[in-house]
N, C-alpha and C positions, 0 to 999 in steps of 0.2 A: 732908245730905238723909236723911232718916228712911227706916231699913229696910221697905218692902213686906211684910205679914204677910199670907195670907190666911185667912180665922177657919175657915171650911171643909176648909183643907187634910186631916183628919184622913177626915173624908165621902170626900172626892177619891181617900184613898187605897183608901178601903176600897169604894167603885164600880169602882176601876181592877182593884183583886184582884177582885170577882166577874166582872166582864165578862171578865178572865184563865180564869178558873176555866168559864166560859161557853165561851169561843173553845176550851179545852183538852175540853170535854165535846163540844161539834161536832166537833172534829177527831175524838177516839174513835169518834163515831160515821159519821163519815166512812171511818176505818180499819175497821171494823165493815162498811161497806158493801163495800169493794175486796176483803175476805176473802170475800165471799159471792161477788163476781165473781169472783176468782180458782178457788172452789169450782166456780163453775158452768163455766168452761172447762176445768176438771179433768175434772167431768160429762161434756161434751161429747167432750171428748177420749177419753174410756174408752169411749163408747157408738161413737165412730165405728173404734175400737180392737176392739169385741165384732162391729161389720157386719162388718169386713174378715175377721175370724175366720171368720164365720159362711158369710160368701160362699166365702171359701175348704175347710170343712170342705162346704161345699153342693157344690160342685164334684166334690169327691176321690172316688174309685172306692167307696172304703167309708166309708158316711156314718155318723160318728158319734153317733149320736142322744142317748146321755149328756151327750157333749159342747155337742147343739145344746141339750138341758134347761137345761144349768146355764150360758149363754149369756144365753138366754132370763129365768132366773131372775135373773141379775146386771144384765140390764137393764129388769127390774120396781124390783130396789132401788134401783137407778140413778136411774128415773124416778120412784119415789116419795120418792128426796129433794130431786129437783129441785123437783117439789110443794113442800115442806116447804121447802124455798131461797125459791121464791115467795111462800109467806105470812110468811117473815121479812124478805125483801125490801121488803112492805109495811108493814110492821108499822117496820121500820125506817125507812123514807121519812119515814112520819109525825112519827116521833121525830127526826129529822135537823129536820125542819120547825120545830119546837116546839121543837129546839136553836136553831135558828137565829134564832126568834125572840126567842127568851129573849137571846142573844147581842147582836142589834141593841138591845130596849132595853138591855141595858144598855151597853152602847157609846152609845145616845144622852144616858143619863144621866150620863155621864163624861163626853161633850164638851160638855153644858149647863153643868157645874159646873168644864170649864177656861173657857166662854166668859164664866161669872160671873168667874171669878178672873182672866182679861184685861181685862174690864171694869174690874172695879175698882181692878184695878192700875195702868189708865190715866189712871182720876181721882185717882187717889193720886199719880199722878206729872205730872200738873198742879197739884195740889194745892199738890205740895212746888215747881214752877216756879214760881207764882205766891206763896207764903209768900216764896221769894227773892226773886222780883223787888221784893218788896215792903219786906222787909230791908233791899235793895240802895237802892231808892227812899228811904226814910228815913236811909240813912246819905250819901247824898248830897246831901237835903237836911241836914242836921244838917253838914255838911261844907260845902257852902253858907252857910248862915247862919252857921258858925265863920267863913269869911273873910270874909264882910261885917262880923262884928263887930270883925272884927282891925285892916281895912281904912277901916269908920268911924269905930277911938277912935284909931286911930294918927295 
């Protein structure tokens, strides 16, 4: 039976490496997104870190007021990069988006060109069934007709 070639293979592979290449750039930017979460619970956690402070220094006999200035100050910065967090945030979404879809086609263009190459593998390999059975048919008759001739001069 003859070897299966598929003439495309070389296409297949070089679809499978972008679509790789695709899936590894979503992932990045996937990693991209879980840094900004983890930033903004950092955020969060600082700002709820600066009330505690604040309530407490608000409390005590002798009120600090330098201390409540630069409180106050660290959560202007605080909150003006959570700002800055949110329009990366967006700005990333979209790009995840346009990763993702960039990733599906090509993931859909790789399983077109495995579903060419089962295809035609499968008529290849009726092909080569039928070449045999065909073989096999002829040597059977030929093997027929040798013992009728053996049979009719003897």
């Amino acid at each position: 039976m003859a070897k299966y070639s598929f003439r495309l293979a070389t296409l297949l592979k070089l679809r499978e490496q972008l679509r790789d290449e695709r899936r590894a750039a979503l992932a990045e930017a996937f990693h991209a997104e879980q840094l900004l979460d983890e930033r903004e619970l950092e955020i969060n956690q600082e700002n709820d870190s600066l009330r505690e402070q604040r309530s407490h220094i608000s409390r005590s006999e002798n009120v600090a007021v330098d201390q409540l200035l630069e409180i106050q100050r660290y959560e202007a910065i605080l909150m003006a990069e959570k700002q800055t967090l949110a329009k990366q945030r967006e700005m990333l979404a979209s790009e995840i988006e346009r990763r993702r879809e960039a990733m599906l086609m090509a993931d859909r263009d790789v399983r077109a060109l495995e579903k060419l190459r089962d295809r035609q593998q499968e008529r290849h390999t009726q092909e080569e069934e039928s070449r045999l059975r065909n073989e096999l048919d002829e040597f059977a008759a030929q093997s027929h007709a040798r013992k009728d001739r053996a049979t009719c001069c003897d």
